[in-house]
C-alpha positions as MATLAB code, in Angstrom:
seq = 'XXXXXXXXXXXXXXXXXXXXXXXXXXXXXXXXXXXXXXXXXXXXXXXXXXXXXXXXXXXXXXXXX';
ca = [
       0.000    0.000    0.000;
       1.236    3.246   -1.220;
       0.055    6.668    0.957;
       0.231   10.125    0.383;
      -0.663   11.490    4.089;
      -2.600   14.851    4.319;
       0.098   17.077    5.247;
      -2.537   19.617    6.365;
      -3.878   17.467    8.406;
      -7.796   18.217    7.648;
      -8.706   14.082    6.711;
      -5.353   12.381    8.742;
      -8.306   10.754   11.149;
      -9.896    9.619    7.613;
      -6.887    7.720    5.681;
      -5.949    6.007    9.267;
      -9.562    4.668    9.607;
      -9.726    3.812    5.928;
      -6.161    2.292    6.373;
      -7.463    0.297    9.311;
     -10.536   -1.120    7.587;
      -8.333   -2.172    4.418;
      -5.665   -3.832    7.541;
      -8.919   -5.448    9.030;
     -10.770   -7.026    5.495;
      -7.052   -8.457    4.687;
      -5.730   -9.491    7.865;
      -4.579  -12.816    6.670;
      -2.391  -10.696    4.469;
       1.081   -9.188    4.537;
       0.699   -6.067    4.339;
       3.720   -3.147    3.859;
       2.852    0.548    4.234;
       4.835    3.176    2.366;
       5.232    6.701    0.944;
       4.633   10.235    2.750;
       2.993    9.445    5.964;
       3.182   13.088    6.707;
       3.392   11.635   10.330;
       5.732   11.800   13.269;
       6.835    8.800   15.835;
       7.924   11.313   18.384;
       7.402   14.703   19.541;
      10.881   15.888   19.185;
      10.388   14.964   15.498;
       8.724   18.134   14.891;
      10.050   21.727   13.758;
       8.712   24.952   13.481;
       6.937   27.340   15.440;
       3.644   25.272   16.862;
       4.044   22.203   19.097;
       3.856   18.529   18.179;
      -0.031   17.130   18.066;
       0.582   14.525   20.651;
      -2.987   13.091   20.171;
      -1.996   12.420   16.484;
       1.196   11.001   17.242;
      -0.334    8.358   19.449;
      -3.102    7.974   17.052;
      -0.271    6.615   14.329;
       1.866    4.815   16.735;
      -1.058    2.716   17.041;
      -1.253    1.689   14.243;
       2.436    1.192   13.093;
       4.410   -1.608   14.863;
];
């Protein structure tokens, strides 16, 4: 699976859940996630002015292993 990940962040909630539901229907599958996640792992990831959205963070850390 190939993503582009909303780097404005309006529909992030949207492509995880859509994600999820593809993970869910094919779970007997391997499955390898790739392209611009537009996502961070860790707070200190993030640069710029505004501070990391830690309720997005854990929101993708769920679902990456």
């Amino acid at each position: 699976m190939c993503l582009y990940g909303d780097p404005h962040h309006y529909i992030t909630s949207s492509i995880w859940a859509q994600v999820l539901d593809f993970i869910v229907l094919n779970i007997i599958l391997p499955i390898l996630c790739m392209g611009d996640l537009n996502e961070q792992k860790h707070a200190k990831e993030k640069l710029g002015p505004t501070m990391a959205d830690v309720n997005r963070i854990n929101e993708f850390c769920a679902l990456v292993k």
